[in-house]
N, C-alpha and C positions, 0 to 999 in steps of 0.2 A: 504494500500500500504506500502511496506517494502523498506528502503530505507537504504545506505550505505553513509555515509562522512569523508571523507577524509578532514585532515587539520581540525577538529572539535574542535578541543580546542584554536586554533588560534582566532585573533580580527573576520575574516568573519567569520567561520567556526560556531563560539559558537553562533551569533544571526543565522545564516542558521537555527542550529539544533531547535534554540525557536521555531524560525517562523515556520519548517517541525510539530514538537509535538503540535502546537497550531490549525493546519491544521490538523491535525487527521493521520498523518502518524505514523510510528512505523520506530524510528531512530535507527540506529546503527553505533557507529562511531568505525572509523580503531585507534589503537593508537597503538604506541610506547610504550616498557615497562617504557622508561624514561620520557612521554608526563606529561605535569603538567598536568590539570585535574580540575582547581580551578574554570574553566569557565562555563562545566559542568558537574560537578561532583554531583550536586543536579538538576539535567532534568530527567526526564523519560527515561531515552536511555539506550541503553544495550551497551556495550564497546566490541570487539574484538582485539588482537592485532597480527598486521602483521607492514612489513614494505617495502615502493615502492622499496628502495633499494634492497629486496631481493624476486627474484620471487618464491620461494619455499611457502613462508611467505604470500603469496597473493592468491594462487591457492586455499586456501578451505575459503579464505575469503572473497570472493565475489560470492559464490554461492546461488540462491533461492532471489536475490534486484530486485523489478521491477526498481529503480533508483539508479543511483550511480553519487553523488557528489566530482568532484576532485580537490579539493582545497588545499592539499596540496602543501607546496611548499615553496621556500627560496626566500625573498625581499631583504634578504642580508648576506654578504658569507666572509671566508676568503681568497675563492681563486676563481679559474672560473670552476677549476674541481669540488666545492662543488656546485658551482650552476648549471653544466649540469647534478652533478651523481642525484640532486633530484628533479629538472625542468625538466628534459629531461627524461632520463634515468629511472629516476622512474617514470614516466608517461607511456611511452613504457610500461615498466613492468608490471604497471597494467593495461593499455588496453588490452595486448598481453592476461593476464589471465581473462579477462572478456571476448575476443573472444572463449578461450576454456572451460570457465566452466561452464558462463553463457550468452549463446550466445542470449537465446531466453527475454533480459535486455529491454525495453521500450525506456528506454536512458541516454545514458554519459553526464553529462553535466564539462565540462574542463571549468576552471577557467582562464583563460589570463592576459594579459594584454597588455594594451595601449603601454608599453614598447615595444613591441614585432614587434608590426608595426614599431616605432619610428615616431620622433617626426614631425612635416609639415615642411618643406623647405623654405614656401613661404607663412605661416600661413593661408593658405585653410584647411579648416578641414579634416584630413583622412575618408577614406569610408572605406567599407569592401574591395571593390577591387584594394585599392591602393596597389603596392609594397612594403611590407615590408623591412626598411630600419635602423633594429635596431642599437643602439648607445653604447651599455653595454652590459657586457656578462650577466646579469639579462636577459637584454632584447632577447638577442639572445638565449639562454636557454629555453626562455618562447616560443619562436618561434618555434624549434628541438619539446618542447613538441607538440606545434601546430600541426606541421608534421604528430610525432606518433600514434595523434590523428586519423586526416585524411589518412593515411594508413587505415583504421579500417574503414571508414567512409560504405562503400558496405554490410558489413556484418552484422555491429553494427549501430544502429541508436545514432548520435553523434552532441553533439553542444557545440559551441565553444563562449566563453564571452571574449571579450575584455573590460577591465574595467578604466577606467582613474585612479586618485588618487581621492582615497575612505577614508572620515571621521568620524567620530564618537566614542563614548562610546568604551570604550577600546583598541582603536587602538594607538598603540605605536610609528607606524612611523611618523606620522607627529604630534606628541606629541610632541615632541622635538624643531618644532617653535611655539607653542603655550605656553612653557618653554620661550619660547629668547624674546615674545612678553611678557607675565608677567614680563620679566628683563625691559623692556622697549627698547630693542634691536630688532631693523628689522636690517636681513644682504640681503641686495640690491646690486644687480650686473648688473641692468637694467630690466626693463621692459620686465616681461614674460607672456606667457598666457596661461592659462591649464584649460582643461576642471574636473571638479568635480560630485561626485556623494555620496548622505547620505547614511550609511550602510544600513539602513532600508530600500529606496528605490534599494540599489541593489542587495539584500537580494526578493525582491518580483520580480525584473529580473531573478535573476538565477531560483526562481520553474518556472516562466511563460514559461522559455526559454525550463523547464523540460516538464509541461504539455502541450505545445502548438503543435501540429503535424506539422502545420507549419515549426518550427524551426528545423524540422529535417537534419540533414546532412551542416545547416548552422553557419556561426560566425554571430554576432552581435558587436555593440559596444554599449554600454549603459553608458547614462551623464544622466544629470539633463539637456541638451540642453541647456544652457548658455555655456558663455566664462569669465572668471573671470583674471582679472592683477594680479601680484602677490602685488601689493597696493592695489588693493579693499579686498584679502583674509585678509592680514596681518590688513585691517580697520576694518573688520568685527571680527576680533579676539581680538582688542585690544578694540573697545566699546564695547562687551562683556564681556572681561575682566575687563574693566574701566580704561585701562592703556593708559598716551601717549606714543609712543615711539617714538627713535630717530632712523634715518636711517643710518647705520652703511654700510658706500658705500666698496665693496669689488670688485676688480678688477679681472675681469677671469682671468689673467693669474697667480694669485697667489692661486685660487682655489684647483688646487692640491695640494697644499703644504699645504692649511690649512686644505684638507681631509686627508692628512697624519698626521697630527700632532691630527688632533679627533680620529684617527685610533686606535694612539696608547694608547689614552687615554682610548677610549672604541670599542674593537674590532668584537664589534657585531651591535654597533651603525649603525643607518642610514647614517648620514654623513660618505661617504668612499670615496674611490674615482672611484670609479665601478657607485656612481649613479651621483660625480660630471662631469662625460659623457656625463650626461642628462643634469644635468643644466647647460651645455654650451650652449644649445638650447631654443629657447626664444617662440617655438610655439608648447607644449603640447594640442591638442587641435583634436576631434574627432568629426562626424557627428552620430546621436543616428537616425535617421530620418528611417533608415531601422527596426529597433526593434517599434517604433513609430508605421511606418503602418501595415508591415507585423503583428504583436503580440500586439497591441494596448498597450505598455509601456509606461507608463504616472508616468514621477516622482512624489512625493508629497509632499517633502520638501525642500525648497528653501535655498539660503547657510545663510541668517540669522537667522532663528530658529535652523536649524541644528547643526549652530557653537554653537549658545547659549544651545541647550542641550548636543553637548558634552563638553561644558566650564562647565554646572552646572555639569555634572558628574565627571568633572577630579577633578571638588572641593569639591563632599562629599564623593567622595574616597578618598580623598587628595593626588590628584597626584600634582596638584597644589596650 
């Protein structure tokens, strides 16, 4: 089976492509002429280059995949037009050219997020059929792509992942409190709750969601089914670590201000103020119970092995 991904040199993308070549597929990832490459630039995969932004660029690059991974996509932007021209916009783009070139495709599998729905109101965990109630133009971007998606849905066999906040071995967004917990710094604005999921575990969701006939024409959300406080994550990280830290109480209404001032410090950074949107809401937190029965999805790592193998990895990379 010949397979296309999108976002391949990214934190998901790069374990995606392992897990596809270790499974006997024959990977081919989309890149950029500028895409770094450092992730897999030693895998068995053959490289094309197009880009969602431009549909010219797309139309002989998706020809002859029984599957196409779309993982592509921006967690953080400098403005809200960057985040719909390549959440939105370039999702369209390449579904619209996998309806014309290659219609007779197995399946899209679209990458979401948890964002996208937004966060519980009333800390009842979202389903698939809650109203989507995004918080951030991330989150709203990621939704538009949802859309363009399901336009396609009749002609193209298409499914849809909603993903919570995903950790592990090379991921740089939430790197950045596992930095502040090594400082010995928790920044505490009150008690949240968010659902999590180990890459590896959602790494063997998105092929199931690919091979499952099932999953056709559907979304899913996929967790590890816990619910985690943002003190049990930050506990989990820091006896890993082996550090104590101190809870460094910060007050929402000064939140923005001090996403401005990380802003300008580092403008690509996580902290901005497009996701401090999100952290004004205190119940991240989804139901996985449909991918569960429908698709029999059965996470396999729990958040304290997890943390502790992406803490051993940030430390013999020496991230930390």
């Amino acid at each position: 089976m010949k397979v296309l991904v999108t976002g391949a040199t990214g934190f998901i993308g790069s374990h995606l492509c392992e897990e596809l070549i270790r499974r006997g597929y024959e990977v081919v990832c989309l890149i950029r002429k500028t895409s770094d490459l450092k992730w897999i630039e030693n895998l068995d995969i053959k490289l094309t280059t197009g880009d969602c932004t431009s549909m010219e660029s797309l139309r002989n690059s998706v020809i002859g995949f029984d599957y196409i991974f779309h993982l592509a996509g921006l967690t953080k932007a400098r403005s809200e037009d960057d985040f719909f021209c390549i959440n939105a916009k370039g999702t369209e783009n390449l579904i619209q050219a996998v309806a014309e070139k290659n219609p007779m495709l197995k399946r899209f599998v679209y990458l979401s997020s948890l964002a996208a729905a937004g966060p519980s109101k009333d800390g009842i965990p979202l389903k698939e059929n809650s109203s989507p109630s995004p918080v951030s133009s991330y989150g709203r971007s990621k939704l538009e792509g949802e859309k363009a998606v399901l336009k396609y849905k009749d002609s193209i066999p298409v499914t849809i992942i909603r993903s919570p906040a995903v950790y592990g071995p090379r991921d740089r967004d939430l790197f950045v409190f596992f930095k502040m917990l090594k400082k010995g710094i928790f920044p505490y604005w009150g008690k949240c709750y968010y659902s999590l999921l180990y890459i590896d575990d959602l790494v063997r969701g998105i092929i199931l969601c690919a091979e499952n006939k099932e999953a056709e024409g559907k979304m899913y959300f996929l967790s590890d089914s816990r619910f985690y406080t943002n003190e049990e994550i930050a506990k989990e990280i820091s006896s890993a670590l082996n550090t104590k830290v101190v809870y460094l109480r910060v007050p929402r209404f000064i939140m923005p201000f001090f996403a401005f001032i990380w802003e300008r410090m580092n403008k690509q950074g996580i902290i901005n103020r497009d996701k401090m949107k999100e952290l004004n809401y205190s119940y991240w937190i989804c139901d996985a119970k449909k991918a569960r029965e429908e698709l029999g999805f059965t996470p396999e790592v729990g958040i304290k092995e997890g943390i502790k193998w992406t803490v051993d990895w940030y430390r013999i990379h020496r991230w930390l």
